[in-house]
C-alpha positions in Angstrom: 108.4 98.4 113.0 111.2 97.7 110.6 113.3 101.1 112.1 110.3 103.2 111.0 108.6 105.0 114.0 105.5 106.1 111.6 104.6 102.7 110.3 102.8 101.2 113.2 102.7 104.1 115.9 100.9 103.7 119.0 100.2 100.0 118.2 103.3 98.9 117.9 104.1 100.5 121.7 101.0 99.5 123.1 100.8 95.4 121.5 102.2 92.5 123.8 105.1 90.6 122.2 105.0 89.1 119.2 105.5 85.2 118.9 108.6 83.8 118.5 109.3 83.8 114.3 112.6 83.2 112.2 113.0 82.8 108.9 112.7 79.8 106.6 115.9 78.5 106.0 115.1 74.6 105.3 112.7 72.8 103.8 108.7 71.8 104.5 105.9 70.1 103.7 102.6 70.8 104.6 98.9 70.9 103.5 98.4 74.3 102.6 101.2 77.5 102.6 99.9 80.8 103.2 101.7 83.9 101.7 101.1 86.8 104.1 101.1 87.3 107.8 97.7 89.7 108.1 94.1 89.2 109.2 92.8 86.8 106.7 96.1 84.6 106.1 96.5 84.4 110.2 92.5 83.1 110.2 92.5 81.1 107.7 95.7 79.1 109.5 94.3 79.1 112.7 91.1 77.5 111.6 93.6 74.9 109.5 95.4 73.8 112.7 92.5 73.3 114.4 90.8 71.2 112.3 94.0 68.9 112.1 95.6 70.3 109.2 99.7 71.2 108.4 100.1 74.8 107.4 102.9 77.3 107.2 102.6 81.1 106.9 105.0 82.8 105.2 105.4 86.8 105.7 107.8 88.5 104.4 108.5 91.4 107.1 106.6 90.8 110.6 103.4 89.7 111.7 100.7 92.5 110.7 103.2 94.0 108.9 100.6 95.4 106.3 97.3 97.5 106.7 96.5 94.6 109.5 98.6 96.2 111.9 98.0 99.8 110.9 94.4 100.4 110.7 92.0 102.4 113.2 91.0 99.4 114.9 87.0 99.5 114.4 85.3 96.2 114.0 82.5 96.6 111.0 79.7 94.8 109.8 79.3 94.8 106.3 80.9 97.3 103.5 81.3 100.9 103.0 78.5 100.9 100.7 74.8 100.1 101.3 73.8 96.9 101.5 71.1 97.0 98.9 73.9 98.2 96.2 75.6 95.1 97.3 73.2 92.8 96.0 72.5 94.9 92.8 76.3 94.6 92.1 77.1 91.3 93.1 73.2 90.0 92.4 70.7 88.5 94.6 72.8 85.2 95.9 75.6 86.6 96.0 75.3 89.6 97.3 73.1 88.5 100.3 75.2 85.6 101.1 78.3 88.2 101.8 75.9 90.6 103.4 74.8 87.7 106.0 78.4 86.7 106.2 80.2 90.0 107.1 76.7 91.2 109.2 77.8 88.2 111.3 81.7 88.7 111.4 82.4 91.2 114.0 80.8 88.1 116.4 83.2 85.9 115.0 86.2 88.7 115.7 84.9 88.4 119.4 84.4 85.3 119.8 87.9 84.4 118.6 89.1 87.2 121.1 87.8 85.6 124.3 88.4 81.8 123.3 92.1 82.7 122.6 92.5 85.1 125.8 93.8 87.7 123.1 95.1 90.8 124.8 93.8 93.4 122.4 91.6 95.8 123.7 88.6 94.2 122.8 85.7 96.9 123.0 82.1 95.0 121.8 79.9 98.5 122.0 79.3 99.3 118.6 80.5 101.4 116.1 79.1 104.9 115.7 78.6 106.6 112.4 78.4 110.3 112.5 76.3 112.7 110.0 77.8 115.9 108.7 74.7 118.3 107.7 71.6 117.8 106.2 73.0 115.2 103.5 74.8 112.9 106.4 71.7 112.3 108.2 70.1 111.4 105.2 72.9 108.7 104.2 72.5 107.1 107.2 68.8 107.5 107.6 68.7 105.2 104.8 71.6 102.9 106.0 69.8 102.2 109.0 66.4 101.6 107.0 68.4 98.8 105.2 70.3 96.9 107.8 66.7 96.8 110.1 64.9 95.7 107.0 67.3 92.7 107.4 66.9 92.4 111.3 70.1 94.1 112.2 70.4 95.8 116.0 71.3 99.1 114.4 69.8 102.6 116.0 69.6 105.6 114.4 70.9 108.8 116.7 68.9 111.9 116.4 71.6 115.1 117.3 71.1 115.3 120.9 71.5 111.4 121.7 74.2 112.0 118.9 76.2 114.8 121.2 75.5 112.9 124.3 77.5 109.3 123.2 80.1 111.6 121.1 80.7 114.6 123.3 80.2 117.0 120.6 77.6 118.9 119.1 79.2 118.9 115.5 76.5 116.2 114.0 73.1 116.1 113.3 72.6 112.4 114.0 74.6 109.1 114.2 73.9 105.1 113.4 74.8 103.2 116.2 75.6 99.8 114.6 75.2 97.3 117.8 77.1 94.5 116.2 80.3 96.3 116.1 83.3 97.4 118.2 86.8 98.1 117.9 90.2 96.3 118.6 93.3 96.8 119.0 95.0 95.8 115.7 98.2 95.0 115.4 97.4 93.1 118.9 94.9 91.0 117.4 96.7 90.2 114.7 99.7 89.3 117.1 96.8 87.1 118.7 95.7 85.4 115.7 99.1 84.3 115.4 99.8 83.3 119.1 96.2 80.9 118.6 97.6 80.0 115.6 101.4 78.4 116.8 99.4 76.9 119.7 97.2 74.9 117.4 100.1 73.4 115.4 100.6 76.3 112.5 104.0 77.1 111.4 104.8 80.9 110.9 108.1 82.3 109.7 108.9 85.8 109.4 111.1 87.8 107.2 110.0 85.2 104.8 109.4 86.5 101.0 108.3 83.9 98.9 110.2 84.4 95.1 109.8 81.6 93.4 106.2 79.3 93.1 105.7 76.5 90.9 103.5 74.1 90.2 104.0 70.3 89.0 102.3 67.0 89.6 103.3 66.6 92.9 101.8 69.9 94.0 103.3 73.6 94.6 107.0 74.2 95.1 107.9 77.9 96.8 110.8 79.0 97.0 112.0 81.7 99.8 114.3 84.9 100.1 115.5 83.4 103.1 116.7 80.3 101.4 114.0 77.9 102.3 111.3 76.1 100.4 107.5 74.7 101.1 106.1 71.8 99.5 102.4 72.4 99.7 98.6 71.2 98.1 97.5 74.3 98.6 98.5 77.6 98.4 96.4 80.8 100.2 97.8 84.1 98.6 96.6 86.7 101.4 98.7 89.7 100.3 96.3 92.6 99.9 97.8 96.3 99.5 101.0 95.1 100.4 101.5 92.0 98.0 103.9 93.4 95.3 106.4 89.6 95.9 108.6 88.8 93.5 106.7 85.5 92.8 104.1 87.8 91.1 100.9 86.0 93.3 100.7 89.1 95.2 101.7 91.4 92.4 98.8 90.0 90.4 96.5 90.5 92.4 97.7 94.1 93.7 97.1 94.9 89.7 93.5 95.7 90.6 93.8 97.6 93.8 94.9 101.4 94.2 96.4 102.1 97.5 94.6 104.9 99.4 96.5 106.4 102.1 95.2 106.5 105.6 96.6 108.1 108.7 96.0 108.0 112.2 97.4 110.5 115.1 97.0 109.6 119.0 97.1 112.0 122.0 98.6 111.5 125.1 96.0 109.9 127.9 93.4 112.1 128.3 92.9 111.8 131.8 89.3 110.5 133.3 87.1 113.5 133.3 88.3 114.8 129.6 87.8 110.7 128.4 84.8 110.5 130.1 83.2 113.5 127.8 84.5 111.6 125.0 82.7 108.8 123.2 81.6 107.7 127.4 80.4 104.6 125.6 83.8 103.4 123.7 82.5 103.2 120.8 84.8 104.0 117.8 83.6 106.3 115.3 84.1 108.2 111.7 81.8 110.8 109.9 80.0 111.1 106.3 82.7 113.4 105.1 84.0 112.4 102.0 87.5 112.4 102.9 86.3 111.0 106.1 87.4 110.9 110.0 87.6 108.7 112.0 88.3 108.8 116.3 88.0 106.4 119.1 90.0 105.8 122.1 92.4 103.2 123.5 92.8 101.3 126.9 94.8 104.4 128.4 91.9 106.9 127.2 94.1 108.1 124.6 92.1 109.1 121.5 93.0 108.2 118.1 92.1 110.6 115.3 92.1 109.5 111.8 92.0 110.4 107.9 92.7 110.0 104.7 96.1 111.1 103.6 100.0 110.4 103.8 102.4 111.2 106.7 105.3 112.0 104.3 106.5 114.7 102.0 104.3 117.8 102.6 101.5 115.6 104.3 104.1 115.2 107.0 102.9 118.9 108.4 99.9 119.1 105.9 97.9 116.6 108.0 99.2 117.0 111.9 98.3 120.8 111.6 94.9 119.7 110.1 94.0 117.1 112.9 95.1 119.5 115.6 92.3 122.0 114.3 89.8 119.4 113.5 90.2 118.2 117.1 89.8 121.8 118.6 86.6 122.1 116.7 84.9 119.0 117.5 85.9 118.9 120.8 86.7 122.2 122.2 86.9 120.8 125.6 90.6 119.7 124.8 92.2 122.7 124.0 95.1 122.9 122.4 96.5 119.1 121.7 100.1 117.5 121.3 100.4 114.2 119.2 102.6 111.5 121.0 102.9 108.5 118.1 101.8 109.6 113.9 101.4 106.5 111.4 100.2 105.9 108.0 99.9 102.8 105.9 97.3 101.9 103.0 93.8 100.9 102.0 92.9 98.8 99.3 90.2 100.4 96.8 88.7 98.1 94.2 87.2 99.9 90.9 83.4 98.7 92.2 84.1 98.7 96.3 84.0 95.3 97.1 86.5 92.5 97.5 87.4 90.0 95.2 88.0 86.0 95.3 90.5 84.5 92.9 91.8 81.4 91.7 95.0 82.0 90.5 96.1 78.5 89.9 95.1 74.9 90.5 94.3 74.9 94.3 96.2 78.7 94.0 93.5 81.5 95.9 93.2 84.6 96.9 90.5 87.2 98.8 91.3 90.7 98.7 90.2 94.2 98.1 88.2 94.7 101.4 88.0 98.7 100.4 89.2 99.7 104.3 86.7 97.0 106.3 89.7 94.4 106.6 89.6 93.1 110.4 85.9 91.5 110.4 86.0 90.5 106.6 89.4 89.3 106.7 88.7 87.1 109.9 85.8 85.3 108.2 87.4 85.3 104.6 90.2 83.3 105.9 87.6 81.3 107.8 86.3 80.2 104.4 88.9 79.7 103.0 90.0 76.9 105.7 87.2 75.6 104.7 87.4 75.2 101.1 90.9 73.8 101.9 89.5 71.3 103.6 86.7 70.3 101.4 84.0 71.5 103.9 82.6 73.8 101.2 83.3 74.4 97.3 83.7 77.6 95.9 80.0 77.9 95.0 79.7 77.9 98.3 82.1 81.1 99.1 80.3 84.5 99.7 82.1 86.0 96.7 82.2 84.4 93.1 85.0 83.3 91.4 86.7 86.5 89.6 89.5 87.0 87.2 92.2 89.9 87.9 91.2 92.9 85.9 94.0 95.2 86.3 93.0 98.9 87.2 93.5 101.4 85.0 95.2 104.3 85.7 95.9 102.7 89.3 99.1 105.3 89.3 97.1 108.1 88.7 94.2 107.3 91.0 96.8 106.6 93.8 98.7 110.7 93.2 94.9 111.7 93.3 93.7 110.1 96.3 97.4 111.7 98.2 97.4 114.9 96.9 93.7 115.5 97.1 94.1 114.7 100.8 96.7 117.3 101.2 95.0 119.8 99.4 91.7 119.2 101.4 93.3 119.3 104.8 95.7 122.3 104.0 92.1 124.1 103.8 90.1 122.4 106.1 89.0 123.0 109.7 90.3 126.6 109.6 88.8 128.5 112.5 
């Protein structure tokens, strides 16, 4: 995308068409503007237009542009952490209301899927999470104790169920998650878009708001491309990628590092060598610190994943890595060739969960989703429509009502997270 062949990779080849975009070059007025084409901006003006609304998306590259259309592609419940830290951080209310919210989201991925007839590869089999070792099986042991304590259709894998739905023997147990499933993402996103133009939404494209202002009539934005948007509301849905010029997306990209993440895909496998691989389609990633993450696509390709950078050194660092990861957990390849490479960025938040901000009057913002963007950022922008539209308040949102904190030492944390990825794969998986 944009003339660079490691930005998007296999799905950018493999997504249908995008809809028809150009540029804002006049001027509009509308309910509410949203600033950024991704997961939750494309939700939250889908569920706009259909409840009757006028709204504009303005993205300033292409549709899933950002970590929307980069991502692995698996379709989460909840967050990375577990879901009774959630409630300690967030407290009781608030933490159970966004536990209930994103347990229930991968349905709401779904169900958006097959209403809209979105061609994306739509897999609803769960999500498998693997256990490296003693202390793996232990983490998710406990994982699975908390999501059944609150009625969850989770099942925890001992090893030999574990090598049977994974085709290798390299873990000692697995947490199937029942609720979950994996996409194709830059599809979906392409999707959300499509549902959204056919319910009335506006989207323009190579569209970077620099200019946003607000008076008595409302906000005033001002465009790149030489257009401007009269709105009542304004949805800032920038994430990782948000550094505008207006500084909405700069602000709130103040509190979130960017953590590399890369993904490498193999040609099709052919049916007997996909069929000994995850049989069950499920998409999956281990305990590992610096983690992995594999699942397959509609032409039994698999795509293998971690964290790290596909330039500079990581350009051979990380290829050479996956290729020996692969070998070892799945001898049955052999020796493996990677047809497309891509990389783009996570957004990590100091405490691991995403934000909500108002950053003006009728000005706000969810972010930080800490890599579980495609189920969060579907219902996110869900709510969002909703507080728009005076269906809810914000005491009603699943997250309270933040103020940017600006990380410190973002910079530092960001060479960190790179380098350390380098330096862990350089030595890693060495036979």
């Amino acid at each position: 995308m944009m003339g660079d062949s490691r930005s998007h990779g296999l799905w950018e080849a493999s997504a249908p068409a995008a809809v028809s975009a150009v540029p804002l070059t006049g001027h509009i007025a509308v309910d509410a503007v949203i600033v950024g084409g991704g997961f939750t901006g494309l939700s939250a003006a889908l569920h706009l237009a259909e409840a009757g609304a006028s709204v504009a998306v303005l993205e300033a590259f292409e549709i899933g542009f950002g970590a929307s259309g980069r991502n692995v592609g698996l379709v989460n419940a909840g967050m990375w952490m577990m879901p009774s830290l959630v409630s300690e951080k967030l407290g009781k209310i608030y933490g159970e209301r966004l536990l209930d919210a994103l347990g229930q989201a991968p349905a709401v991925v779904f169900e958006l899927v097959e209403r809209h007839g979105m061609d994306c590869q739509a897999v609803h089999e769960g999500t498998l999470h693997c256990a490296v070792g003693v202390s793996g099986l232990r983490q998710i042991t406990e994982r699975a104790r908390q999501w059944r304590e609150r009625g969850a259709p989770v099942e925890l894998l001992d090893a030999a169920r574990t090598r049977l739905m994974v085709g290798s023997g390299a873990y000692s147990g697995a947490l199937l998650d029942k609720r979950a499933g994996t996409i194709q993402p830059l599809a979906y996103a392409r999707g959300l878009a499509a549902a959204a133009v056919a319910a009335g939404a506006m989207v323009h494209t190579q569209t970077a708001v620099v200019d946003a202002r607000h008076d008595a009539d409302g906000w005033q934005l001002h465009t790149l491309s030489g257009g401007s948007v009269a709105a009542r509301w304004v949805i800032v849905a920038t994430n990782a990628y948000g550094a505008d010029a207006t500084g909405m997306g700069a602000q709130v990209g103040s509190e979130l590092a960017r953590l590399p993440y890369f993904n490498m895909a193999t040609e099709p496998l052919g049916k007997a060598l996909a069929d000994s691989i995850l049989p069950g389609r499920q998409g999956a990633w281990d305990t590992r610190k610096i983690l992995s993450s594999f699942r397959k696509d509609r032409e039994g390709r698999l795509v293998f994943g971690s964290v790290g950078a596909l330039r500079g050194p990581g350009n051979r660092v990380h290829p050479d890595w996956g290729r020996r990861a692969l070998l070892r957990l799945f001898p049955q390849l052999g020796p493996v060739a990677f047809t497309h490479q891509w990389y783009g960025w996570i957004e990590v938040t100091a405490n691991s969960l995403p934000r909500f901000h108002k950053l003006g009057t009728n000005m706000v913002s969810f972010s930080g989703y800490n890599g579980r963007g495609i189920a969060p950022g579907t219902v996110f922008g869900r709510e969002l429509a909703k507080l728009v539209l005076g269906r809810i308040s914000e005491g009603d949102l699943p997250l309270p009502v933040t103020v940017v904190k600006p990380m410190a030492w973002r910079g530092i944390r960001e060479a960190g997270y790179e380098l350390g990825a380098q330096v862990s794969h350089f030595l890693g998986a060495r036979l």
